[in-house]
C-alpha positions in Angstrom: 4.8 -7.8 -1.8 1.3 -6.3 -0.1 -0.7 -5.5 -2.5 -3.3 -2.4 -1.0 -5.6 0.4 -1.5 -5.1 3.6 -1.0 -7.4 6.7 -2.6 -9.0 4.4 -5.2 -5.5 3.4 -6.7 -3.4 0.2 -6.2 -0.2 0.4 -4.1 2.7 -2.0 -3.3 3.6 -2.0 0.3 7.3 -0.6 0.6 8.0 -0.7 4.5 6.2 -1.0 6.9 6.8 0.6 10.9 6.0 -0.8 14.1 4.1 2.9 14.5 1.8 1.8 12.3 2.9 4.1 9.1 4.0 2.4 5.7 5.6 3.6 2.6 3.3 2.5 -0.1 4.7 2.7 -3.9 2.0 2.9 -6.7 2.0 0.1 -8.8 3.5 0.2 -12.3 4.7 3.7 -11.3 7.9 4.3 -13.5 9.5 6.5 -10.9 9.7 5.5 -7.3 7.3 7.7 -5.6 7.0 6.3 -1.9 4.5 7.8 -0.1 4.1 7.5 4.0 0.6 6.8 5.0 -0.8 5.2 8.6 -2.4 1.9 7.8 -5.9 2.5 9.1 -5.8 5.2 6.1 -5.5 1.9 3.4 -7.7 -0.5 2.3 -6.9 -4.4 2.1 -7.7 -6.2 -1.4 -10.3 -8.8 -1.0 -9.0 -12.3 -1.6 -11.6 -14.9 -2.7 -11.3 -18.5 -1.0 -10.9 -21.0 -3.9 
């Protein structure tokens, strides 16, 4: 899964919508709080080229 960023915290990408909203879920969460956000509000982790 999409790892991302959202408000300083790391989230799994759930779904994602042609509209351009996903459902994140916060990472080692132990309840499944989804949470609908529009990807331009989300940050992309920074892979490094090895």
């Amino acid at each position: 899964m999409e790892v991302v960023i959202y408000n300083k915290e790391l989230y799994q990408v759930f779904y994602a919508y042609s509209s351009g909203y996903i459902e994140l879920k916060k990472i080692d969460s132990v309840i499944d709080d989804i949470i609908l956000v529009h990807r331009s509000e989300i940050s992309q982790l920074e892979h490094n080229a090895s």
